[in-house]
Each structure stands twice: as C-alpha cells, then as structure tokens.
C-alpha angles and dihedrals in degrees: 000000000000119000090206113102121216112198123265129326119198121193134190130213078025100158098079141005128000090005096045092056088039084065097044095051093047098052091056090049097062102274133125112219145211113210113214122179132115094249102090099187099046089047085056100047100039078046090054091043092052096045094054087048103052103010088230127135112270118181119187126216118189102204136144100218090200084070108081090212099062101023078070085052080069104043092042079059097053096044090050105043115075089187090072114105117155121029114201111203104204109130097113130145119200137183133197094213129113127239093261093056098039127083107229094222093063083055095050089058084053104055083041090065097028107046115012099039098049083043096058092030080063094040074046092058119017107070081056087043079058118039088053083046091231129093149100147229128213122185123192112204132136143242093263083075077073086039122023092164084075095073152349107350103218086050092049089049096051097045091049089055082059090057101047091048091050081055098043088042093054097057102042089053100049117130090021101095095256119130118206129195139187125206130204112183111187110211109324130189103251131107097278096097093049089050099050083045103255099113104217095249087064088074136076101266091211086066101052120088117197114246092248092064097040092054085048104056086048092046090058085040097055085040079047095048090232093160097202105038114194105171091185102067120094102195110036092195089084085068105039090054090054090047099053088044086049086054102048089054091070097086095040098060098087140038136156080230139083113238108251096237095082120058134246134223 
C-alpha cells in the first residue's frame, strides 16, 4: 500500500460489487473517498472497514441518485470539494428482459441512473477537474454497449450512451489534464443479476469474472491510459480491429449526395 495520497475518489453504487472493490482498491492505492450509494449501513460498515485498513478518509453519502433531490446533494459535492480527483460512475441497474416483458416505468428509472445521472455528477466535475488542470473520469459501463442484442434493450442503449460520452469526453478534453476511461465489465459476480432477475447460477460460470479481477484489469488499464478497458476479452485484437473499422467509418457519414446505390427519379 502507497503512503502518497492522491487527492478524493468518489464512487458511486459504492455499497457492493464493483463499486465496493473500486473503493477498496482505491483506498489502498493513496486516495481518500466519498462513498455514495442509497444503502446507508453498508456504506457505514464497508467506510469503517476501509478506513482501518488504510487509514485513509472515507465519507459516506447516502443518495438515490434516481431522485433529483439527492442525486444535486452529489453534484453539489463534486462542484464544492477541491480534494476530489477521480470520479468513478458506476451507479448503474440492468434487466434481461424484453420489452414485452418489461414495465416501462421500471426503464425509465433506469435511464434515469444510467444515463442522466452519469451524465450531471461529470458536468458536476469536470469544469473543477479543469480549472485545477488535474482529474479523472471513470465510467463504468458494459460490453452490451458492443452488443446490445445480448440483453435488455433499453439497458444496451444506456450503457452504450456511456460508451459513446466516455468517447466524446476523451476527445474534448484532450490536452486539459483530464483522463477519461470506459469500462466494459462482461458478466461479474455482484448483485446486479439477482436484482434484473437472471440469478447468477443461471449463467455459464466460465463466463463470469469476480468483481476483484475485474476492478483490477481495469485498474492496470486506467495506470496504462487504455481509454476503453474490457478486462474480459482475451484477444484484444477483436477489439482493435472494431475500433479501427469504427474509425474509418467517420469521413464516410455524410455526404450532399445520395449514395449511388439507390436510384433516383
């Protein structure tokens, strides 16, 4: 464990699984945290484990972040404390089910989490991350983004929103000190399957990574600058090679002309 302190993390969704580890690791690697997740008494007792272990500040804020009221407690925290350097969004619900099988109002929570309020805790930070020229941006979003026919649509969709923002973000604060990071857990033994309503035994163990290793492939990947972090993936060619496709792609999107494959009258 490091003795040199780095400045503030807060995470999101802080009180189990990914987050939970995030702030583990974290803590043992020089930073102070703030703990934000609705679950008051698990934050307090994962905050008082954390702080024994590493002797390092740990404040807890107990927010839903689906409730626009407490979701600008956090951002009002972010915009006020200077200490804060990384912000970890990982606060995020999913579901497998279809839309026929799924109640819209249950989607639009999660578009609410998953999209909106990722997307006002960075407008939160940033424009401090900024100004002091230091800061970083950790979002936590999955492979469906790749691949949003292998799940719930809606979930697919927002997390490849957060995707496409980390991208966006990357390159618009380029140059400012600011480092930005995707990413994109596979199936991971936490909570969140019990929770959509797929139990974890229900899936092919050989496909489920624990929520440690995950966090620490993505952890040598963000000391490393990979901007898009899948930990999963064996090959990383298969990425790479969508990636550069993706890329080549960008001067061929619009045109004053109509592509001369369709006819014209």
């Amino acid at each position: 464990m490091t003795d040199i302190r780095k400045g503030t993390a807060l995470v999101t969704g802080a009180s189990s699984g990914i987050g939970a580890v995030y702030a583990e690791r974290l803590a043992q690697r020089g930073y102070d945290l703030v703990l934000v997740a609705r679950n008051q008494e698990r934050l307090d007792t994962l905050a008082s484990r954390i702080s024994l272990d590493t002797q390092r500040n740990v404040e807890v804020l107990a927010a839903d972040l689906a409730n626009a009221a407490q979701l600008a407690q956090v951002e009002r925290k972010l915009r006020e404390d200077a200490s804060i350097t990384l912000l970890v969004n990982n606060a995020g619900i999913g579901t497998h089910t279809g839309v026929l099988e799924s109640d819209v109002e249950r989607m639009a929570e999660m578009i609410a989490l998953n999209i909106t309020a990722l997307t006002r805790l960075t407008y939160a930070a940033v424009p401090g991350f900024v100004a002091r020229q230091q800061g970083a941006l950790i979002n936590v979003s999955s492979v469906v983004s790749l691949a949003p026919e292998l799940l719930n649509g809606v979930y697919g969709g927002s997390k490849a929103y957060v995707t496409a923002f980390t991208h966006s973000l990357h390159k618009e604060l380029a140059g400012q000190g600011i480092q930005v990071q995707a990413v994109l857990p596979g199936a991971t033994a936490t909570e969140f399957w019990q929770i959509g309503g797929l139990p974890l035994e229900n899936l092919d163990a050989s496909t489920v990574m624990t929520a440690s290793d995950l966090v620490e492939g993505a952890l040598q990947d963000f000391d490393a600058g990979v901007l898009v972090s899948i930990p999963a993936m064996h090959d990383l060619q298969h990425y790479q090679r969508y990636e550069s496709s993706r890329q080549a792609l960008l001067g061929n999107l619009s045109s004053n002309q109509l592509a001369p494959r369709y006819s014209t009258k």
